[in-house]
Structure formats: structure tokens, C-alpha cells
C-alpha positions as CSV (number, residue, x, y, z in Angstrom):
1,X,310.2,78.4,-3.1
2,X,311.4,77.2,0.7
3,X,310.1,74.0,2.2
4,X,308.7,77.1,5.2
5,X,306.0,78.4,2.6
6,X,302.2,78.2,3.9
7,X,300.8,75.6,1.6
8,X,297.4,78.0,1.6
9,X,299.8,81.2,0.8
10,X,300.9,79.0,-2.7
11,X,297.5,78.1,-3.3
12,X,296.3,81.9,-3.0
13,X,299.1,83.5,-5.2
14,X,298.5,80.8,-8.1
15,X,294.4,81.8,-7.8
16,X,295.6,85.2,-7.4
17,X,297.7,85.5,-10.7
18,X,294.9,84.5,-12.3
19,X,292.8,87.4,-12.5
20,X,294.1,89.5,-9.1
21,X,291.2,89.9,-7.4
22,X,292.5,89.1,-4.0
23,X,289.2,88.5,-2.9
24,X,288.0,85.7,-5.4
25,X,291.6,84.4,-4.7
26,X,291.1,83.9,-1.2
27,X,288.2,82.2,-2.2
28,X,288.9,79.9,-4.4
29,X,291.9,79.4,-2.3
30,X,289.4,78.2,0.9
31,X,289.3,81.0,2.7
32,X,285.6,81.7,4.1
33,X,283.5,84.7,1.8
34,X,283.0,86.6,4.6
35,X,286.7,87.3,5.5
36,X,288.1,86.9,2.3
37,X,288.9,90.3,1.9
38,X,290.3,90.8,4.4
39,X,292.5,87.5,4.6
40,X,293.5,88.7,1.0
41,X,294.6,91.9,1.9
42,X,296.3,90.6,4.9
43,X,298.0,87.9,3.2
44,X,299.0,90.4,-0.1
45,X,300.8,92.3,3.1
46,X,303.1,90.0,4.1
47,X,306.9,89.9,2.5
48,X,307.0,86.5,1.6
49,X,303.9,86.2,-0.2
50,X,305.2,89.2,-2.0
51,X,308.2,87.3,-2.8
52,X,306.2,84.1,-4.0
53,X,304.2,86.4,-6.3
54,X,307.3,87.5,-8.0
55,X,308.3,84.2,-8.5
56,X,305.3,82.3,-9.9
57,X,304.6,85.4,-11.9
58,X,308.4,84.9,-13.8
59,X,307.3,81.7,-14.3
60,X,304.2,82.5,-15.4
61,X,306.2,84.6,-18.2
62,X,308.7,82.1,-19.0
63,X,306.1,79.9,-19.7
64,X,303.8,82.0,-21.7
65,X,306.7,82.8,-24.2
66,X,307.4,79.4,-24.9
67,X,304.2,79.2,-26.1
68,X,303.9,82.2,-27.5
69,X,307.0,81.1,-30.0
70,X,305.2,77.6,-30.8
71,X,302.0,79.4,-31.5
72,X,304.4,82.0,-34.1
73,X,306.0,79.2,-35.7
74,X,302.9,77.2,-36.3
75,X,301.2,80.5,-37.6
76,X,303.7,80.7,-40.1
77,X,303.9,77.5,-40.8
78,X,299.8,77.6,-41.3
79,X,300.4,80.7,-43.9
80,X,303.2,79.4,-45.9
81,X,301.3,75.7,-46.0
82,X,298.3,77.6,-47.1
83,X,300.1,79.8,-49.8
84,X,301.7,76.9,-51.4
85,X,298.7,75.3,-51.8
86,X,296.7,78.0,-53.6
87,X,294.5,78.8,-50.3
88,X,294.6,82.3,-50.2
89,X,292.1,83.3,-47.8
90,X,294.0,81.2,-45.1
91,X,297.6,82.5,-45.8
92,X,295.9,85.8,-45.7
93,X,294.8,85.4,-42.4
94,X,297.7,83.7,-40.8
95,X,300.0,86.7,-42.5
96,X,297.5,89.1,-40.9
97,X,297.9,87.5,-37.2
98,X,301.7,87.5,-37.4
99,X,301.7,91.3,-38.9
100,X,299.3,92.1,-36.0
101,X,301.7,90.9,-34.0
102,X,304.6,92.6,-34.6
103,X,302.7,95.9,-35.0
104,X,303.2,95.9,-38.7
105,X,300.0,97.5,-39.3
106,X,300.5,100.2,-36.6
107,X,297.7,98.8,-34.2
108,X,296.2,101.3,-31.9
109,X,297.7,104.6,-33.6
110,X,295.9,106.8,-35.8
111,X,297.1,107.1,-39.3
112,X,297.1,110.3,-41.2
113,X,294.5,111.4,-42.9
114,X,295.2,112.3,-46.4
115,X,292.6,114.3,-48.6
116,X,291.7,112.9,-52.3
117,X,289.7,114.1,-55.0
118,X,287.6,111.7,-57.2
119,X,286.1,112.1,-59.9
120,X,283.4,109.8,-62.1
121,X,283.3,110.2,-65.4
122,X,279.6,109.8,-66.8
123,X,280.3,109.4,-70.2
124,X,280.4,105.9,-69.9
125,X,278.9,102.8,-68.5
126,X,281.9,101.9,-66.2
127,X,283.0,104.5,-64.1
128,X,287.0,105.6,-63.8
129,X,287.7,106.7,-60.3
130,X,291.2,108.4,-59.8
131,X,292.6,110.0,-57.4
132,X,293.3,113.3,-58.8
133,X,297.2,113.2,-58.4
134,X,299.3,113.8,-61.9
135,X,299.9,110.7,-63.1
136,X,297.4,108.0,-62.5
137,X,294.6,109.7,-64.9
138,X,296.8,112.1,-66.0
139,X,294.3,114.9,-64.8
140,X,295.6,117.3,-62.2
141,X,294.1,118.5,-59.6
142,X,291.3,120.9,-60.1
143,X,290.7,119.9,-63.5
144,X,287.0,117.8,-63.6
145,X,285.2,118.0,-67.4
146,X,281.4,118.6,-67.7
147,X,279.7,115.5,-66.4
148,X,281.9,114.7,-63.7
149,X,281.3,115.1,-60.3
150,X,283.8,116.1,-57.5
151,X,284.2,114.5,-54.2
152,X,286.6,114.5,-50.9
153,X,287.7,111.7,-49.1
154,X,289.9,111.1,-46.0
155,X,291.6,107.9,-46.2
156,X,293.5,105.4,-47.9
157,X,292.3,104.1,-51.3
């Protein structure tokens, strides 16, 4: 920033990088309400305040990711602490936030649905579920026994 720089103009582009409503900006910045739109979009216009914006909005980033790394670390800290001590829940948690974070559970996309067959087998008092792939109740597909009934999912079990 140059010594030349409208102290209102810096005022206006830190309000404004908070939520950029130029309006509310030239608001909180002083401006009256009844010409703050206009004093906003006049303002927005000119090449310096342009410039400004740029720069407070690097530093705006800068900043963030320094604390965006402490908040990782101690996220991971939180979760190994929490593991080591037996509390579960917690590490669970804290390894969920840092997965989330590095799209490790594919946030926002739409996974594949795959179709599965159960079957419950009546013959007894608990109930088997499988899937009704070869190899984890050993019955095909296809293949249900009197007394069991049939179903179709979509999903993951």
C-alpha cells in the first residue's frame, strides 16, 4: 500500500472482503445508507481500489493458510492423543475432519451404486445376512432355500 491511499478507500476494501456486499461495506465503512450504493460502486470502479483489493485479499490468503496448517496439525495431534489413550470416538472424529479434508471420502461426488442381494435365513433365532457374492456365505447368486426371503439394495454394506 502507498502513503497516497484514501484512508476511507482501506477501510472499505477490508469491510468489503468481508462478505462483498459493496453496499454494507460502504456502510460500515461511514458512508451515508442512502448513497452507499452508489459510493460502493463508484469506489469498486476505481483502479487503485482495485489494486488494494488484490492486495489485502493475498493477504487475506496468506494468513488463512497459516492457520489453516495449525488447525491440521492440532487436528492430528487431537486424533493420535485420543487414540493412544483408548478414546475412540474422539480419534474417530478428528481422523474424519482431516479425511474430509483432503477429499478422502470423495465429498460432493456421487458414488456408484452397486446392487446386492440379501437373504435372512428364518431357521434360526439370529438372522445371517450376506451379500449373495460366492464366498462370503458360500451361496451364489440366485440360490435362496425355502424360508428365506430375497431383497435388493443399492449401497454399500
Amino acid at each position: 500500500m502507498t502513503k497516497k491511499q484514501n484512508p476511507s478507500w482501506v477501510l472499505f476494501c477490508r469491510e468489503y472482503l468481508k462478505d462483498r456486499n459493496g453496499k454494507q461495506a460502504a456502510i460500515r465503512a461511514g458512508y451515508s445508507r442512502k448513497t452507499a450504493e452508489v459510493q460502493a460502486s463508484t469506489i469498486l470502479r476505481r483502479p487503485k481500489v482495485r489494486d488494494l483489493l488484490r492486495v489485502l485479499e493475498r493477504k487475506a490468503i496468506l494468513h488463512a493458510k497459516i492457520d489453516e496448517a495449525q488447525i491440521l496439525k492440532s487436528v492430528q495431534k487431537i486424533a493420535e492423543e485420543a487414540h493412544a489413550a483408548g478414546k475412540y470416538q474422539a480419534a474417530l472424529k478428528a481422523y474424519e475432519l482431516l479425511g474430509k479434508r483432503i477429499d478422502l471420502f470423495e465429498s460432493g461426488a456421487q458414488k456408484e451404486a452397486i446392487p446386492v442381494k440379501i437373504w435372512i435365513e428364518k431357521t434360526d433365532l439370529r438372522s445371517t445376512i450376506t451379500t449373495g457374492r460366492e464366498g462370503i456365505s458360500g451361496k451364489p447368486d440366485g440360490e435362496a432355500k425355502r424360508g428365506e426371503s430375497q431383497a435388493h439394495l443399492s449401497g454399500d454394506l
